[in-house]
C-alpha positions in Angstrom: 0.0 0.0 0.0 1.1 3.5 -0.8 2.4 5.8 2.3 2.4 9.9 2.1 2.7 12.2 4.4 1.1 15.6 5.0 1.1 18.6 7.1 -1.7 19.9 8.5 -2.8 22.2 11.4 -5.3 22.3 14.2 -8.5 24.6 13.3 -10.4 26.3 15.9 -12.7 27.5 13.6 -16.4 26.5 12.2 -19.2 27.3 9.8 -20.0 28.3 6.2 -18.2 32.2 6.8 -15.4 30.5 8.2 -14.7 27.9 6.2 -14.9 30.2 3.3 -12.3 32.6 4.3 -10.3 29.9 5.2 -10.3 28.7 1.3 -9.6 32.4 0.2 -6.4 32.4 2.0 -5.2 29.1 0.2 -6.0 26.4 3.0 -8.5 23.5 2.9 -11.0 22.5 6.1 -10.2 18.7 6.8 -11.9 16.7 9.8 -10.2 13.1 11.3 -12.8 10.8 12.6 -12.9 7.5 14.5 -9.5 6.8 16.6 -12.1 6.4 19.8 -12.0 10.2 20.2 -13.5 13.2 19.1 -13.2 14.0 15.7 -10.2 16.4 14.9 -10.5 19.7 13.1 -7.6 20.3 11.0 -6.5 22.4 7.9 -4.1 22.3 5.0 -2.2 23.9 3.2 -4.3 23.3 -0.1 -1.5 24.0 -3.3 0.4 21.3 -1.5 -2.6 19.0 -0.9 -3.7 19.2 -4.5 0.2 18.1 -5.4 -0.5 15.3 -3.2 -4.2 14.5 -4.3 -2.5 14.1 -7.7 -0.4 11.0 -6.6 -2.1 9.0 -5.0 -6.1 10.2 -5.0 -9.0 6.8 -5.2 -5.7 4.4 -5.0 -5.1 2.8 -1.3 -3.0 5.3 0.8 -1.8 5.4 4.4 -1.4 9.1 4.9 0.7 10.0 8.2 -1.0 13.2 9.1 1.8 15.1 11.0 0.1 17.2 12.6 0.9 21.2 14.1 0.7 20.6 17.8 -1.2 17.4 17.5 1.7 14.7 16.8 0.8 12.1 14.1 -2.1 10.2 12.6 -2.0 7.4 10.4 -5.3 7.9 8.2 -7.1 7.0 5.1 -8.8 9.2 2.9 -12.4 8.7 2.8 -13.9 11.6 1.3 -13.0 15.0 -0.9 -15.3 17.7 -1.6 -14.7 20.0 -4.6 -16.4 22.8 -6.4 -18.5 21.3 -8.5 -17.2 24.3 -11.4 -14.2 25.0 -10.1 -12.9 21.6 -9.2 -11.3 23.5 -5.9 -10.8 21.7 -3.3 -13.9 22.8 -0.6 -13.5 19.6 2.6 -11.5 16.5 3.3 -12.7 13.7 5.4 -9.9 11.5 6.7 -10.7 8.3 8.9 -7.7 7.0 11.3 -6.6 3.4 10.8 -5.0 1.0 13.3 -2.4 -0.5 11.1 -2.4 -3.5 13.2 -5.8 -4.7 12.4 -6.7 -6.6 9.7 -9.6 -4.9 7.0 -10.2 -5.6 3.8 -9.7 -3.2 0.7 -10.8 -3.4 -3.0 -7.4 -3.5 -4.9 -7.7 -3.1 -9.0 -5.7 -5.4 -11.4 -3.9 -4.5 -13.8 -3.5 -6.8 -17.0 0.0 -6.6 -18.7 0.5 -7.3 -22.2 -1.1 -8.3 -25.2 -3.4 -11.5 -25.6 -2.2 -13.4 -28.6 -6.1 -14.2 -29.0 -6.8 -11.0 -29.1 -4.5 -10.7 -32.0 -6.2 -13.7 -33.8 -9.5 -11.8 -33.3 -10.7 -11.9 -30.4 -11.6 -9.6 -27.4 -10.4 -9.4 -24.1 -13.2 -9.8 -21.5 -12.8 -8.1 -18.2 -14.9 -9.8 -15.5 -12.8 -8.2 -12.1 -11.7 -5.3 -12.6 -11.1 -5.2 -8.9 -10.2 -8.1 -6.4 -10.6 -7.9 -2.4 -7.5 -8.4 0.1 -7.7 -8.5 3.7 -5.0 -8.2 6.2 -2.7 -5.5 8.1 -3.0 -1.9 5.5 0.8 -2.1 5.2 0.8 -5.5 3.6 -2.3 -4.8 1.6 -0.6 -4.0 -2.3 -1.2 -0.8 -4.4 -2.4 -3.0 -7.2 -1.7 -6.4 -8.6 -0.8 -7.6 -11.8 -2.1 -10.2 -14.1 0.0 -11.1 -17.1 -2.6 -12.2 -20.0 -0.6 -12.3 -23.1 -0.7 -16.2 -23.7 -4.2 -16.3 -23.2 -6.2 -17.4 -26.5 -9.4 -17.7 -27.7 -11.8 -19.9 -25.6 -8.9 -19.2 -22.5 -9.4 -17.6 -19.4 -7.9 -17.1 -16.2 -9.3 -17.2 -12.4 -8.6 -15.0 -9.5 -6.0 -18.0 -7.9 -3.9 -16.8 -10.9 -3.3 -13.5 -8.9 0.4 -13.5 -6.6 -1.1 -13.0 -3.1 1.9 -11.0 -1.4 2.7 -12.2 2.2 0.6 -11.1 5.4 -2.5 -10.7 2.9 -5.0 -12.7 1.5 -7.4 -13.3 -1.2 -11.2 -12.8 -0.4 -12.6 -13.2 -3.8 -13.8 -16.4 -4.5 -10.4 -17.9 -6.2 -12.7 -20.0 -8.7 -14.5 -17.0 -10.2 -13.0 -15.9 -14.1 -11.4 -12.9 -13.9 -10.5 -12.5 -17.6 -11.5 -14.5 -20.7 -10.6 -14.3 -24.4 -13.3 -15.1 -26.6 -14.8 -14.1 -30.2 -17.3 -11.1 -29.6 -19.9 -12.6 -31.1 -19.4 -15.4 -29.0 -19.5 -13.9 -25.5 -22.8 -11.7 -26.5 -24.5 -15.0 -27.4 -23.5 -16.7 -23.8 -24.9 -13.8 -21.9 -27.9 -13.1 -23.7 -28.2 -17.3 -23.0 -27.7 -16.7 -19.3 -30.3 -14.3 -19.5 -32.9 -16.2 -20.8 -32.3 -19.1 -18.8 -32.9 -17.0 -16.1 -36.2 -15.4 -17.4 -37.4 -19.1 -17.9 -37.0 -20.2 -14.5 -38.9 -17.3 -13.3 -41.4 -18.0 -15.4 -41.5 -21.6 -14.0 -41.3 -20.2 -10.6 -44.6 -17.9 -11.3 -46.5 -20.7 -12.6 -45.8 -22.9 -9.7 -47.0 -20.5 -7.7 -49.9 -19.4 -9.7 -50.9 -23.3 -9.4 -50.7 -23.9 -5.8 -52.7 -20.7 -5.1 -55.5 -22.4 -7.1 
């Protein structure tokens, strides 16, 4: 998992005028909550927070909030607020983690190279484009990578294909396809099969209970 850290300040002050000063002279309004305490009011610098946004913003991030007067706090990011014109940055919600504990994170996959199916004509089919780890945040990974490039038409791989790096482990079902080569053709025809099998055993599920009503 990625680690950054950040300065930030305590903030005595609250509410819409205040807030909105506090923007015009170039800081952003953050809050920490959970920890077992009161949440924290804080602000940053916001130049420097938008630098650091850029890095590392909607990928799994330990953040060590070091803090004006208040020590440190290991946090995640769990919410931004922007201008919805603008795009300034307006709030920041950070939640404090106990990196001993285990918790589970969504971690995307990233498929390297270039199916040789998909040379031959077929598509690459993305079932997960995300997986679920569990363990200690420092020992969950950034991302994981999935090398697909032998994979040919009518191939697929499952999630146990995935390198589960030590001190973490897999939550999604390893059996499930996460990626499949197939004609497109092909693949529309399967789903839309899936579909109707499905409508049919509503169907039958109606009538039996249309029947025993009677």
């Amino acid at each position: 998992m990625l680690q950054v850290e950040m300065s930030a300040s305590l903030r005595s002050t609250s509410g819409k005028g205040a807030m909105r000063r506090l923007r015009m002279e170039g800081m952003t309004p953050a809050v920490v909550y959970g920890g077992g305490g009161d949440a924290m009011s804080l602000q940053l610098e916001s130049k420097t927070l938008l630098a650091k946004l850029l890095e590392f913003y909607r990928r799994n991030t330990v953040v060590t909030l070091k803090i004006d007067g208040g020590g440190e706090k290991k946090v995640l990011m769990s919410e931004v607020q922007t201008h919805p014109v603008t795009d300034s940055l307006i709030h920041i919600d950070f939640c404090e983690i106990d990196l001993t504990k285990d918790r589970a994170f969504d971690v995307p996959v990233v498929f390297e190279g270039n199916a040789i199916g998909v040379d031959l004509g077929g598509a690459l089919f993305i079932n997960h484009a995300t997986v679920v780890f569990e363990g200690k945040p420092l020992d969950i990974p950034d991302q994981c990578t999935l090398d697909v490039a032998d994979l040919n038409i009518g191939e697929s791989l499952k999630c146990s294909a995935i390198v589960v790096p030590e001190g973490a482990r897999l939550i999604t079902d390893l059996n499930e396809t996460i990626v499949a080569v197939a004609m497109a053709g092909q693949k529309e025809t399967e789903d839309e099969e899936e579909e109707e099998s499905a409508v049919e055993v509503e169907g039958e599920e109606t009538e039996e209970v249309e029947e025993s009503s009677e």
